[in-house]
N, C-alpha and C positions, 0 to 999 in steps of 0.2 A: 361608524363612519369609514367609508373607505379609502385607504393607503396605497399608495405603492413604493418599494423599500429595496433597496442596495445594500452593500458596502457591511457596515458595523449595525445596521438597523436592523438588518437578518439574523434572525435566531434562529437556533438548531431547530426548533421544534417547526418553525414554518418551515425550512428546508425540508425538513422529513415529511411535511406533508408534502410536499414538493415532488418526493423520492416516491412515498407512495402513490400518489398521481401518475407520475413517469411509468410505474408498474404495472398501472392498468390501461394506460395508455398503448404501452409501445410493443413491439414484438419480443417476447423470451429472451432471445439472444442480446437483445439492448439492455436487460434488466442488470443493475446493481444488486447486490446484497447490503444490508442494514451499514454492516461495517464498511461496506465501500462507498456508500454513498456519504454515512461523513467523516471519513478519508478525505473525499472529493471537495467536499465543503470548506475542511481548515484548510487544506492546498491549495485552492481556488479561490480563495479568501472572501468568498462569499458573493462572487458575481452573479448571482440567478436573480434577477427582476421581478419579484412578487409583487399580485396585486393581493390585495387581504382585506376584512371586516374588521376594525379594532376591537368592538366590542366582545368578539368573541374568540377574535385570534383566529380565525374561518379563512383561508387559501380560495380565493375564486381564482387566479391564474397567473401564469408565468413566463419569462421568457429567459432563457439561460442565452448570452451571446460568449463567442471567443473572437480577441482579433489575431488578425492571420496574415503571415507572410503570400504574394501572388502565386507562388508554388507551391503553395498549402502544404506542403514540406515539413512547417512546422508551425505552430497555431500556442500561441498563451491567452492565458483566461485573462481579462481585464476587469476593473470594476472602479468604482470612483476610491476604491483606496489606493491601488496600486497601478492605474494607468501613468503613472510618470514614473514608475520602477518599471514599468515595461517598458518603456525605451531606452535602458541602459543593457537590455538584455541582448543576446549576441546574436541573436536570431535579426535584430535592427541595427548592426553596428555599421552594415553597408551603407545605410540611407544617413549622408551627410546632410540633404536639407532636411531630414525630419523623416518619420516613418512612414511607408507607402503599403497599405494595404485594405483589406476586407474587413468586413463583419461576418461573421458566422455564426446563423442563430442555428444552437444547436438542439433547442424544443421552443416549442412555442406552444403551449398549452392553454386551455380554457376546459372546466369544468362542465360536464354535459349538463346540468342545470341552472348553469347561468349564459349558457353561450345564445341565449335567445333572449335573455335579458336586460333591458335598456336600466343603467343605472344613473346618475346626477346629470343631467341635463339632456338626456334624451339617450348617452352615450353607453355603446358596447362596452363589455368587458375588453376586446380585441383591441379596441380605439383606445381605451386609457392604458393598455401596458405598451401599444405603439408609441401614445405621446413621451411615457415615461422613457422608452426606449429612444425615441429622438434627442431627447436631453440629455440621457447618458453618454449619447454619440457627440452632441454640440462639446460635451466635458471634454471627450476624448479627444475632438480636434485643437479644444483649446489648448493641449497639449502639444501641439506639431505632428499630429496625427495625420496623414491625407489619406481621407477613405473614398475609397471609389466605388463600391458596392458592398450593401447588406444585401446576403442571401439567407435561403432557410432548405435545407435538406428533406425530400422526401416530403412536399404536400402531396396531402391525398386526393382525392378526387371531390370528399366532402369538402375538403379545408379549402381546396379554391374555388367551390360555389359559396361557400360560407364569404370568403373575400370579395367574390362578387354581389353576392347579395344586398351587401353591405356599400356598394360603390364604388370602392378602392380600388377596381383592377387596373384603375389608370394609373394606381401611385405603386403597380405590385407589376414589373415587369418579366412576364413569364418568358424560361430561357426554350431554346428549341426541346432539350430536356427536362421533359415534362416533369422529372422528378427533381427538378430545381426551381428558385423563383427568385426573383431578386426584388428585393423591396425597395424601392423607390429608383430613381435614374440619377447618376452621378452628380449632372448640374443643380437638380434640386438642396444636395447637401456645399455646395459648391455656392449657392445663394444664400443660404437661411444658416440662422445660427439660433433660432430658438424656434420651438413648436408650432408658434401664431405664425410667423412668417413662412413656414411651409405649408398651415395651410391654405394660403392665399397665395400659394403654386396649384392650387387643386381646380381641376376645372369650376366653372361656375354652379353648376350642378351636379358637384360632388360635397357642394357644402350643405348642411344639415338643415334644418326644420324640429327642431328637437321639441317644442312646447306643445304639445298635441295633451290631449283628454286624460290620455293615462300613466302620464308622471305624475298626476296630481290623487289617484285614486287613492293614498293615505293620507291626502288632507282634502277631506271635505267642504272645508269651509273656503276652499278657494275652486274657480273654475275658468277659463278661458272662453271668451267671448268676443266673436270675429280676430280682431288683432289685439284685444285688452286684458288683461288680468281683473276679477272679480273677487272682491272678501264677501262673505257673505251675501251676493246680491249688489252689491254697492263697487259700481268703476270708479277705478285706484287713479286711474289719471285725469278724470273728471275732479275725485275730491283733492288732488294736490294742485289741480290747477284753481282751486276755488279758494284754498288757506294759504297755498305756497309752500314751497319745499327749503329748506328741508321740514319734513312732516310726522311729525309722531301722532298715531291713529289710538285711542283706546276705546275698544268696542265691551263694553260692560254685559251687554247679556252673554256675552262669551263663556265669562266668571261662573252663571246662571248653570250653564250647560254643564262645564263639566263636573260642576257639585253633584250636581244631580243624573247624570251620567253613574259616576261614582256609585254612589249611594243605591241609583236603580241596581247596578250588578253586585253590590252586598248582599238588596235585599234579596234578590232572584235564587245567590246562593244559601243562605241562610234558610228559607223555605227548601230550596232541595235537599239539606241536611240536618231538616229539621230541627236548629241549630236555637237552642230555648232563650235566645238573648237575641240585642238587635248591635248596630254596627252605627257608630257616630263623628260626623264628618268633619273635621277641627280646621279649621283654617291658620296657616302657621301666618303671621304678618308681616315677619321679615324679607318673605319673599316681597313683599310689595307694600308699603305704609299710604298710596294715595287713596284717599280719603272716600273715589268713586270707589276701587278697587273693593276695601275693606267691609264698606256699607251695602253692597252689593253682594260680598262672600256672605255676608251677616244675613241675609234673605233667607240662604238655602240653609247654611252652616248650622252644624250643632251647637257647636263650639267654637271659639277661639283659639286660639294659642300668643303667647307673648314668649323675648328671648330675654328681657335687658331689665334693668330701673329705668329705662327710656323711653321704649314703645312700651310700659304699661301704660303711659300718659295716654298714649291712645283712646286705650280703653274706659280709662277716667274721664275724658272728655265725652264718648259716645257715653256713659251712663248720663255724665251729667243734662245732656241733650235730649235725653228719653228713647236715644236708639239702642240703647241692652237694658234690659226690664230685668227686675229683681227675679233672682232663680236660676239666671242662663249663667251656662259655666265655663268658666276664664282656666284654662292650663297653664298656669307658669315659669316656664323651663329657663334653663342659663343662670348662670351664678347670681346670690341673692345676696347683696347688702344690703345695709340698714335705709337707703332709699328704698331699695324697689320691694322693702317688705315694709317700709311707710305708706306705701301707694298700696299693696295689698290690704293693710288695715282699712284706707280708707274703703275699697270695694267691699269689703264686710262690713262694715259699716251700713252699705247701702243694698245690703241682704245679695249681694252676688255670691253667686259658689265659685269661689276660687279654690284652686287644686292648687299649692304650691308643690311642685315635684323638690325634693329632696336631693342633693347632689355631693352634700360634705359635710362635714362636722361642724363647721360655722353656721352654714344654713340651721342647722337642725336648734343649734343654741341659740338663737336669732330668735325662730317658731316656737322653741320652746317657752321660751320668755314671755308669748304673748297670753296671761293666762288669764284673761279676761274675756277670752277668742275660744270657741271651739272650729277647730278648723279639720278640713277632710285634705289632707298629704298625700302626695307620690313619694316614690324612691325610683331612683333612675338605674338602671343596669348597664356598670359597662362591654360593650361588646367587642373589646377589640380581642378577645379570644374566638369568638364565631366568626369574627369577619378574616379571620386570619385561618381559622378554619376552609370555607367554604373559597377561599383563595388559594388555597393546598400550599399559605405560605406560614406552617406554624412549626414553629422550635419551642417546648417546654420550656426551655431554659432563657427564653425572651421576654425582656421586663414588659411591661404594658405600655402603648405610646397612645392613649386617650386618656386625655386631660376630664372624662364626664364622667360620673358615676361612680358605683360602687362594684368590685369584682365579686364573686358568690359571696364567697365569707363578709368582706363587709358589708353586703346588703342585707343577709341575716342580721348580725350584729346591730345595723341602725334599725333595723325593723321591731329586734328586741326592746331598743331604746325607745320607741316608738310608742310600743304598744303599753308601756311602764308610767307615759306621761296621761295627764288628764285630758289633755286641751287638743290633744292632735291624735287624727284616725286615720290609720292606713286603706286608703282606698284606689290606690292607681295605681301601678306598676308601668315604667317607661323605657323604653331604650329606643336607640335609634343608629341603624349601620353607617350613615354617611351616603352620601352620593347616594344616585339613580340606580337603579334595580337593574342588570344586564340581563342576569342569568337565574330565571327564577326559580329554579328544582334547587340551584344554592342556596337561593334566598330561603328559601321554604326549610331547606335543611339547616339555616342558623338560626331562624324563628323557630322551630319545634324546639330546637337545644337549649332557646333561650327561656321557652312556655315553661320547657320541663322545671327548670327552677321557680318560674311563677306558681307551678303548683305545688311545689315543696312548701313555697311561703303562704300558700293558701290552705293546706292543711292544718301547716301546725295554727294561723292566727284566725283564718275564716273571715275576715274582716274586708278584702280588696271587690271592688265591684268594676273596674278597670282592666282590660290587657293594652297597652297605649302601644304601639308598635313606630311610631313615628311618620315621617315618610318617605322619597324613592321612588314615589311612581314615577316613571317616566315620559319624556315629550319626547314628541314628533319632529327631530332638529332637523330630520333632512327627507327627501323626496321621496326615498328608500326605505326609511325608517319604517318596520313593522312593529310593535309589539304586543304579545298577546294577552290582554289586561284580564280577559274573561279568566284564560289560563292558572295567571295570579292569584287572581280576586276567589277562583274555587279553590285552589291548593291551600289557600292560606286558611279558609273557613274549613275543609275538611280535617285541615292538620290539626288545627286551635280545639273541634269536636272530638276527634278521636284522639288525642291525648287525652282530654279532658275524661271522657271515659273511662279510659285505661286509670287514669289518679282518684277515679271516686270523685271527682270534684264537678259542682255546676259552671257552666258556660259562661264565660265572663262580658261585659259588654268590648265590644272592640272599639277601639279606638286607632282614627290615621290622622296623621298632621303634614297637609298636602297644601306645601304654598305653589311651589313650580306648577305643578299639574294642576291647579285653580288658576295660576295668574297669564304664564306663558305665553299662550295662543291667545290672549285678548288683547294685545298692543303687538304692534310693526310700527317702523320708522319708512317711510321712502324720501330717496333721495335723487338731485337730477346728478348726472352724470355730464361735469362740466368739461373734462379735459379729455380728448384719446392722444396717448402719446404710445406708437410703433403697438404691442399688444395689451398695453393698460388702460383701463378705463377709472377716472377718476372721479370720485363723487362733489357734491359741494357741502360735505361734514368730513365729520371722522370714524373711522371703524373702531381704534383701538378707545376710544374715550367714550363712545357711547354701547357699544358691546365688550367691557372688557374680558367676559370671560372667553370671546374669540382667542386672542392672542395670550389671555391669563393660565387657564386651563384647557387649552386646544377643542373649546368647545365647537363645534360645526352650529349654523345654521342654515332654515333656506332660504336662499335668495335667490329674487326671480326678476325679471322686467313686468312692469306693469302696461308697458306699450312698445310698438314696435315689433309686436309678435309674429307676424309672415314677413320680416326680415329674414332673408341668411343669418345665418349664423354663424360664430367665430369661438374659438377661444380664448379667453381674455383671464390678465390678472385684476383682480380690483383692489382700487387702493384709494386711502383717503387723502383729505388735503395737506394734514399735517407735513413738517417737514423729516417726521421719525420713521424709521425703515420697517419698523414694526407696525405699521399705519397699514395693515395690508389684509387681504383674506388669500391665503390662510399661508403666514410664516412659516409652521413650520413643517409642511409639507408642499413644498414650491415646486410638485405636480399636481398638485389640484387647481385646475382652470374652471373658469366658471363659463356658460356657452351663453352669450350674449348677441342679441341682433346686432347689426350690420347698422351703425348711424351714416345715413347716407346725408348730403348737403342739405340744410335746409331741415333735419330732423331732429328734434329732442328725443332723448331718451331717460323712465324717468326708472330706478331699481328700487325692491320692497326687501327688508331684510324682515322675517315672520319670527315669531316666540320669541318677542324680546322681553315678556311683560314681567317676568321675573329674574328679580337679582340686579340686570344690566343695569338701569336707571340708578336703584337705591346702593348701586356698589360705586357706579363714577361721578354723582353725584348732583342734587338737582338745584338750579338757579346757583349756581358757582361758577366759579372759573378752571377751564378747560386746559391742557394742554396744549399750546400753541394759541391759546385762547381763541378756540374755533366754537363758537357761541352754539347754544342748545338751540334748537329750530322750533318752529311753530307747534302747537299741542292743540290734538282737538279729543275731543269727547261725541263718544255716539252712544246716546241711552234710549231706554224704551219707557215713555212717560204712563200714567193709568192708562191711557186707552191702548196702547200698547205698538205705540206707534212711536219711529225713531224720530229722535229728537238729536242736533246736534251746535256741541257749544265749543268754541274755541276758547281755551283756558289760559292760553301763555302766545305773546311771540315769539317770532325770533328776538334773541337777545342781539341788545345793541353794543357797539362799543363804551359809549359810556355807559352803562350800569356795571359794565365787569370792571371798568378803570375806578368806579366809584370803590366797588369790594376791594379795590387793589388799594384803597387810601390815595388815590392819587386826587389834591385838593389842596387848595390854597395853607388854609388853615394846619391841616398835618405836616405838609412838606416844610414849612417853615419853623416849626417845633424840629422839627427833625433836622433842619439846620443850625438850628440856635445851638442845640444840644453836641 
């Protein structure tokens, strides 16, 4: 996801890519050495305006500003830590009402491979470290700052067709000296106090068009259509105007695709490495428990996966319905008490292969006990020595902070134990990193470190027919989002072969447990956009209550207009209805605007948030009460019946007042108990 960062948010390590930038950039005589540039850095307290990739910690560009006395005499570096320590400095001690001067941008950099690059809603690298830069100037004035010109030293002849090409030459006032330029004209900062409002100082044909063909060419499954947004084929403001907004959409053959997606690029690899085993597809449940979702993963899927003594009910029920036929095999992961290993008996009972994975000493005395049961067992491996590895964030002398599995030595040990009992056979090996896969030549390097130990345990017992790797594949959160899964999906099969070789050992079957990347891209929410207040647009839900890992875990998603598409465009924040400050996209990076049509009088406008289908729902919770008790919205379902044609069912409304004051106890009956008492 893309950042841009000030102040204490600047690390050394993105200033240095910063420095070496600057290096190739600029003329000899400009150049720092290592040591001077961070010098520059702690002295400066970190004022250079970076935009960045988070995921990779990747610098696409920058802007270093100073502010400056009118006789440029003398100039101090500013930033959001230290703009109100720099007006006590003596260089301002003249200006009784407040300090009077410049901006001085002293680089303005963009990356020669991104500078032709349109990133989140149509927008330049150039345009998002400007907007960031206008914010940091609104801080500064809010200070008693009075600035009367941003300038920038030494454009080139490239950098102001680049400005032009771009539109901006009305907002970029060139001085008679061509080796100056002054960014924007006094009065504009003299109106506007935040980024929306100046751009609606921008001629009318300086404003954007950003929704075009090829923001959407890493999601295919959406397309634009005269002025409409399309999911698959199917207009977004046709079907919310049919059920009503607010709208939660789940497209089930979605589920279809990307199992078998998947699975195609196993297979594809597995024949190029002629790899003597096949690759088997598990579907974790916790990503998703509704009931199309699961019966639909169960089509393609090899497997299952359960986490709990609770979602195995699940799968107790789909057996006892005749949707999983005796033989198909259930994974068991997450701590097991004597519930969720009652629920496992009964599935042997009814000839299912259950794999209970092993996790602790309790588990295992539980299993053992059943000796009535021959059952086939996992042992889970903890990785929090690889994942700390392939983070380059490992101290030997650092306890273990994963709560799952067993570290080498006690996965030998249970394995011994294991293999000593009558009733239980080690067949499956598990582990699993956490979170989505960023950087895959890591991932690859903590997976081989981790095989290497599965072939240790396979020489000496022979017995595992399993490598369970978990899962991590990653979604498509944002517009930009690339990832190379083919990449993956061969490193991973190559690695698992030629180790395999190297230990004398045969090919094991592989196993993934992919709830996100199953569930994700088959359900969106749209919602209308009831309120604009100055640059907010407000929806008629909530963000923080029905997406919580937005504001939980700073997850991105994409969100787009589904109409109103050859509108201008603006910058806007979006925020729901609740009355919490958190209620917003996106807290905690409050440059990130989102580029919204223009609701002109008389226009609805309605927004789609996409890859909600995992976690969101079953993390804030379904047919309950909300925060602020802003009610769940209408639910439809789009399936493809035998003949293979969509079918579409609305499952839920909107929720009313009284259903949620019913959950709340609020009734005759209770309330007067509760007075008596």
């Amino acid at each position: 996801m893309l950042k841009t960062v000030t102040g204490n948010g600047l690390s050394e390590d993105l200033y240095l890519q910063t420095w070496e930038l600057d290096n190739e950039t600029f003329e000899e005589k400009d150049k720092l050495t290592k040591e001077e540039a961070l010098d520059w850095f702690y002295r400066s307290n970190r004022s250079t305006i970076v935009l960045y990739d988070d995921e990779n910690n990747n610098l696409i560009g920058y802007i270093t500003p100073y502010l400056v006395d009118h006789s440029f005499a003398n100039s101090y570096i500013i930033s959001d830590l230290n703009y109100k320590d720099a007006l006590k400095q003596d260089v301002f001690v003249e200006a009784k009402e407040g300090v009077d001067g410049d901006i001085y941008l002293f680089s303005v950099v963009v990356k020669n491979e991104y500078r032709d690059k349109s990133f989140f809603g149509g927008k330049p690298a150039i345009k998002i470290l400007t907007e960031a830069l206008v914010d940091w100037i609104c801080e500064v004035k809010k200070a008693g700052v009075s600035i009367n010109y941003v300038f920038a030293e030494k454009v080139s002849d490239d950098g102001e067709k680049y400005l032009k090409s771009l539109k901006m030459e009305k907002c970029f006032v060139m001085a008679d000296d061509s080796k100056y330029a002054k960014l924007f004209s006094p009065y504009m900062f003299d109106k506007c106090d935040n980024v929306g409002k100046l751009y609606d100082l921008y001629a009318e044909d300086n404003l954007q068009k950003p929704y075009d063909k090829s923001i959407l060419k890493n999601h295919e499954y959406l397309k634009f259509v005269d002025d409409r947004l399309f999911y698959k084929d199917i207009d977004l403001l046709e079907l919310v105007k049919k059920y009503g907004a607010p709208l939660e959409v789940a497209y089930t053959p979605m589920i279809t695709e990307q199992v078998l997606e998947q699975k195609n690029l196993f297979a594809e690899k597995i024949k190029k490495y002629d790899y003597k085993n096949k690759y088997n597809y598990a579907y974790a449940t916790k990503a998703n428990y509704y009931s199309e979702v699961v019966t639909t993963a169960l089509k393609s899927a090899d497997f299952l996966e359960t986490s709990s003594a609770y979602d195995i009910n699940i799968i107790v029920d789909l057996v006892g319905l005749n949707y999983i036929k005796p033989g198909f095999t259930i994974i068991c992961n997450g701590f097991k008490n004597e519930e969720y290993v009652k629920h496992i008996k009964e599935l042997l009972d009814k000839k299912i292969n259950v794999i209970p994975v092993i996790e602790n000493e309790d588990e295992f005395k539980l299993l053992e006990n059943l000796t009535d049961y021959n059952i086939n067992v996992g042992v889970r491996y903890n990785s929090d020595f690889e994942v700390r590895l392939i983070k380059n964030n490992f101290d030997s002398t650092d306890e273990f902070d994963n709560r799952f599995g067993f570290n080498e030595e006690g996965i030998f040990d249970i394995a011994e134990r294991i293999s000593q009992t009558k009733n239980l056979h080690l067949k499956l090996f598990h582990f699993h990193f956490g979170g989505t896969i960023t950087n895959i030549d890591n991932y690859v390097k903590g997976l081989s470190n981790i095989y290497e130990v599965y072939c240790k345990l396979q020489q000496k017992y022979h017995t595992f027919e399993y490598f369970d790797f978990g899962g991590g594949f990653p979604v498509k959160y944002s517009l930009t989002y690339n990832f190379d899964y083919d990449y993956l999906v061969d490193s991973i099969v190559k690695a698992v072969k030629t180790i395999s070789e190297d230990n004398g050992i045969s090919e094991p079957q592989l196993v993934g447990e992919h709830g996100r990347f199953t569930a994700a891209d088959h359900s969106f929410y749209i919602y209308k956009v009831d309120m604009v207040k100055n640059n907010w647009y407000v929806i008629d839900g909530s963000l923080m209550n029905m997406t919580p890992d937005m504001w939980g875990i700073d997850q991105d998603f994409t969100i787009l207009p589904i109409n109103l598409i050859n509108n201008k465009c603006i910058p806007v924040s979006l925020g729901g209805e609740t009355c919490d400050p958190d209620d917003r996209y996106f807290l905690n990076d409050k440059n990130i605007k989102l580029f919204m049509p223009i609701i002109k009088e008389g226009e609805e406008l309605y927004v789609a948030i996409f890859s909600i289908g995992a976690y969101q729902e079953i993390i804030s919770g379904i047919g309950g009460v909300h925060h602020c008790m802003i009610p769940e919205g209408n639910e439809l379902i789009i399936y493809k019946n035998k003949d293979d044609k969509l079918c579409y069912y609305k499952a839920n409304s909107k929720q009313t007042a009284e259903e949620m004051l019913k959950l709340l106890a609020y009734n005759e009956d209770y309330l007067s108990r509760i007075k008596q008492s």
